[in-house]
C-alpha positions in Angstrom: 8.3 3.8 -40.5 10.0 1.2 -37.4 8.2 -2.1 -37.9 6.0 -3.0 -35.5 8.3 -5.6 -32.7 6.8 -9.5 -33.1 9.6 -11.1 -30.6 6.8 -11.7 -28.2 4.2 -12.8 -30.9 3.0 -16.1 -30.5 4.8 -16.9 -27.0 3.3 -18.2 -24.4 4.2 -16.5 -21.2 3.8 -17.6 -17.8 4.1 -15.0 -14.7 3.5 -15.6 -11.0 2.3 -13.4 -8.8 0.3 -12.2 -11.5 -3.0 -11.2 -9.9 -1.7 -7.5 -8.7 0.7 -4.9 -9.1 4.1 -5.2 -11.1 2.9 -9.0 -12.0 -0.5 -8.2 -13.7 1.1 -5.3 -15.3 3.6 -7.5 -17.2 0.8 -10.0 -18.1 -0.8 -6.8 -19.9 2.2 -5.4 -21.7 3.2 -9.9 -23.2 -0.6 -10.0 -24.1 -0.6 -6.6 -25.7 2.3 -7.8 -27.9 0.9 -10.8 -28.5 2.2 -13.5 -26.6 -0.8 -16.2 -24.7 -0.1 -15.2 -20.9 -1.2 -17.5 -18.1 -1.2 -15.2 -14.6 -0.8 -17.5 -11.4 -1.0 -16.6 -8.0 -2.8 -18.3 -4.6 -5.9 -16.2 -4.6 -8.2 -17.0 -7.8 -10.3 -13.9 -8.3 -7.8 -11.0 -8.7 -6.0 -13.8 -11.3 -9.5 -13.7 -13.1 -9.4 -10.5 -13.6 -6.5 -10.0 -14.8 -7.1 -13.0 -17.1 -10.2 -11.2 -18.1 -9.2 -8.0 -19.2 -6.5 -9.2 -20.9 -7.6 -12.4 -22.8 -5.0 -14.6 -20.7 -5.4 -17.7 -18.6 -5.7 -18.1 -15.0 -3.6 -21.1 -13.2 -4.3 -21.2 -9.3 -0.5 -22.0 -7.3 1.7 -22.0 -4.7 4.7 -21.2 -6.8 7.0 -22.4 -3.5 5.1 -25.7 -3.5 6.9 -28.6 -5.5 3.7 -30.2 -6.3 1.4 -27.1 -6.8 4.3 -25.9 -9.1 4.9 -29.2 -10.8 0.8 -28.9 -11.7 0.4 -26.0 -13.0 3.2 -26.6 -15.8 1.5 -29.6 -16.5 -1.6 -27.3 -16.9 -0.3 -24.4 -18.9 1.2 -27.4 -21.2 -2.0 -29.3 -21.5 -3.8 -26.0 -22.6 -1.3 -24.7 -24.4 1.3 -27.1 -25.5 4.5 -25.5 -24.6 6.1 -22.5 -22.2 8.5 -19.8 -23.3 8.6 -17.3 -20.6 8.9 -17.4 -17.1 8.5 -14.3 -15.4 8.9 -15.2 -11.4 7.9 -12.0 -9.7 5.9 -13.6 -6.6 7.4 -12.1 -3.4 6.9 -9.9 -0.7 7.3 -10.5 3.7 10.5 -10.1 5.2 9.8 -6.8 7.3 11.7 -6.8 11.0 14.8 -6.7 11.7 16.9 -9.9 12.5 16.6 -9.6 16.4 12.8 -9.2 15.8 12.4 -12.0 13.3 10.9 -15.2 14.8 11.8 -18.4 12.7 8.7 -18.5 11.3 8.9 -15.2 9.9 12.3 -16.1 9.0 10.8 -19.1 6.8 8.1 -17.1 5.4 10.1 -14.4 3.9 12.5 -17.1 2.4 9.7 -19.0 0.4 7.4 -15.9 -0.5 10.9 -14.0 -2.1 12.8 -17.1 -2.9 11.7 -20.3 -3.0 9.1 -19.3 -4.9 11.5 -18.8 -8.1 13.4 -21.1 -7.3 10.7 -24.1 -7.7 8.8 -22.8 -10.6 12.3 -22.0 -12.3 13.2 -26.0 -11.6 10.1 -27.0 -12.9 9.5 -25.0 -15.8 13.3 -25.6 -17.0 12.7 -28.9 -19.2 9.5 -27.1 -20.9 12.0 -24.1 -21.6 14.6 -25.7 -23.3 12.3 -27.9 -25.2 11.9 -26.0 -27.8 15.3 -24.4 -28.8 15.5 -22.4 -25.6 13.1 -19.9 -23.5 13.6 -17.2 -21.0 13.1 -16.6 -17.3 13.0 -13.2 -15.9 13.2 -12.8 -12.1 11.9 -9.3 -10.5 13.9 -8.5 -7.6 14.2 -6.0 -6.1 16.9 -2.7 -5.2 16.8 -4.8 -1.5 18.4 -7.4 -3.7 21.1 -4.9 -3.4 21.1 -2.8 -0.7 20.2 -2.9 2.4 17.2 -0.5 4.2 16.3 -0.4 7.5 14.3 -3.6 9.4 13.6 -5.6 6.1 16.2 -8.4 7.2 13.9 -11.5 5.6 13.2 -9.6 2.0 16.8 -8.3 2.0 18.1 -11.7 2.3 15.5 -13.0 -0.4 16.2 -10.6 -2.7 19.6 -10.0 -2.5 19.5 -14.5 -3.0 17.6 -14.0 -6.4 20.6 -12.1 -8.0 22.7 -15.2 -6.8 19.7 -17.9 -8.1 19.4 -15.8 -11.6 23.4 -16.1 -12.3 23.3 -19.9 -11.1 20.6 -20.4 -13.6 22.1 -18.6 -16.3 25.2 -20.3 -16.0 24.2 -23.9 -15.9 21.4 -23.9 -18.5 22.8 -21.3 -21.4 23.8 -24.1 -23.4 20.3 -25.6 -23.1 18.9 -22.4 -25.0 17.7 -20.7 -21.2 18.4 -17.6 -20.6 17.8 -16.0 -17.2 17.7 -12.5 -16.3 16.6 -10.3 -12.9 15.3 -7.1 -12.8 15.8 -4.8 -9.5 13.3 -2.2 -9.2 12.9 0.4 -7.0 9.9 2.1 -5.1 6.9 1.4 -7.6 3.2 2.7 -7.4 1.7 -1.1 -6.5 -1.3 -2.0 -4.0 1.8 -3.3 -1.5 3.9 -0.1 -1.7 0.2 1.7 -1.3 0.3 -0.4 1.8 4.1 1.0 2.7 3.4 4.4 2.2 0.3 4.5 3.9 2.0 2.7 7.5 4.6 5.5 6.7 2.0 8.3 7.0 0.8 6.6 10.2 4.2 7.2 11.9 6.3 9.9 9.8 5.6 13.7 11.0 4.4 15.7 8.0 3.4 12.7 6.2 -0.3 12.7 5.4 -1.1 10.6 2.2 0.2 7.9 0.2 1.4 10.7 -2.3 3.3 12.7 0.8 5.3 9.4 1.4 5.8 8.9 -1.8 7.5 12.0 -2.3 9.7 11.9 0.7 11.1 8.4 -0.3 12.0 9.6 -3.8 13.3 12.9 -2.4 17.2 12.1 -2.8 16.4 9.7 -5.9 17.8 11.6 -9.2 14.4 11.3 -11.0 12.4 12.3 -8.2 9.3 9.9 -8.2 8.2 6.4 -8.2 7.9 3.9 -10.9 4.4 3.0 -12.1 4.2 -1.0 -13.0 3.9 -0.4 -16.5 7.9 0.7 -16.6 9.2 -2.3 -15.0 6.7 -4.5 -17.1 8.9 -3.1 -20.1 11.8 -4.0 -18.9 10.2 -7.6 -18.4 9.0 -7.6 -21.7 12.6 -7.1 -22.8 14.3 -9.4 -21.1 11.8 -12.1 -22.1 11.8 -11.7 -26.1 14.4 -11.9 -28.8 14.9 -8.1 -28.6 17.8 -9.8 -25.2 18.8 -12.8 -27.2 22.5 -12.6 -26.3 21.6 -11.5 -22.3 21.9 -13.6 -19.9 23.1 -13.8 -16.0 22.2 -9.7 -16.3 21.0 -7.4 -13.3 18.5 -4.4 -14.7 18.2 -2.0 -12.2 15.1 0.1 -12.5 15.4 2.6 -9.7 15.2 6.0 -11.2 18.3 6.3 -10.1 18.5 6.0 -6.8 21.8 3.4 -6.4 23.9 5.8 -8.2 23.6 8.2 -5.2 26.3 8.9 -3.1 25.0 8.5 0.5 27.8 10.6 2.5 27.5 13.5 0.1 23.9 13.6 0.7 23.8 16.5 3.6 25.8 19.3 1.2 23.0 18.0 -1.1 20.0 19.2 1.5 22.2 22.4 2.3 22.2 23.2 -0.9 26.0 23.2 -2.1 
């Protein structure tokens, strides 16, 4: 019999952007393991929820506002006397190209998709290494890699979280922090939902959710979408002992898709 994993057991586990999608689906998988997770997020009844149904806490923050930031760590240390995890997965915005991005949008996309990790990472570093070391996990994205087409602001964002997780992991692994970033690809969330359902709006042929879908995942090797639950794994990896000598990494979680050759892609479709 493989004994049951208790690297989570015990933690307490902080993730922003926790109220939906990706976010509430790694607060499920740390709680099912064991860990105490606190959800935060601007909007406090989808954070309740999630809180409910899984036994958490719920924190109301702006995870890109010093203060707001700076508050709730002093809350989820007054409740629950110390932080382990950090899972910064608050994001989203960013979706014109640059010639049709105003500087406000601009700004936007750069606090929702950066400067969201970016202040709670700064402010939950000293509770972190407190005691003996923690673990921050920051969910980019496959646009933290690549680039698609009129998504200049959460490109940009994304592509600066790889370059914020390596800063992190290289100036605080000898405080006992380790950082590491996830880059998933198209998963089944409320915002994708969203995506695919503007996509059936415009795209001939395109009728459903599902039918977009399927055409975005066409040329990807594993032929479909994540569902949350995958990339809350991979979360749930990167912030237990089960990763204890990761740090600075980039997971992509993409079914596959940044493996494929773009130019060879038309003898693909004619089928040779």
């Amino acid at each position: 019999m493989v004994a049951r994993d208790e690297s989570v057991r015990g933690r307490v586990v902080a993730v922003t952007g926790g109220g939906t999608g990706i976010g509430a689906a790694i607060a499920e998988r740390f709680a099912d393991d064991g860990a105490t997770v606190i959800v935060l997020g601007r909007r406090l009844a989808p954070l309740e929820e999630v809180a409910d149904r899984i036994g958490g806490d719920a924190v109301v923050a702006d995870a890109s506002d010093t203060a707001s930031a700076r508050a709730a760590i002093e809350t989820i240390l007054a409740r629950h006397e110390r932080l382990d995890v950090l899972v910064a997965n608050a994001g989203g915005h960013g979706f014109s190209a640059v010639g049709e991005t105003s500087d406000d949008d601009w700004q936007a996309a750069m606090t929702v998709n950066l400067s969201t990790a970016f202040v709670m990472a700064r402010e939950a570093l000293p509770s972190l290494a407190a005691h003996g070391g923690g673990e921050i996990v920051i969910v980019s994205s496959l646009a933290g890699l690549f680039a698609g087409p009129s998504v200049a602001g959460y490109t940009v964002g994304k592509h600066a979280l790889i370059g914020l997780t390596k800063s992190l992991a290289r100036d605080y692994g000898r405080r006992g922090v380790r950082v590491n970033a996830i880059c998933p690809g198209w998963v089944r969330t409320p915002m994708a939902d969203a995506e695919m359902a503007e996509f059936a709006r415009h795209a001939p042929g395109i009728e459903s959710p599902d039918d977009g879908y399927a055409a975005v995942t066409a040329d990807v090797p594993l032929g479909r979408p994540a569902d949350p639950e995958e990339i809350a794994a991979i979360a749930r990896f990167l912030g237990s002992r089960q990763s204890s000598y990761m740090t600075g990494a980039v997971l992509v979680a993409d079914g596959g898709a940044h493996i494929v050759d773009l130019p060879t892609l038309a003898f693909a479709h004619a089928g040779m």
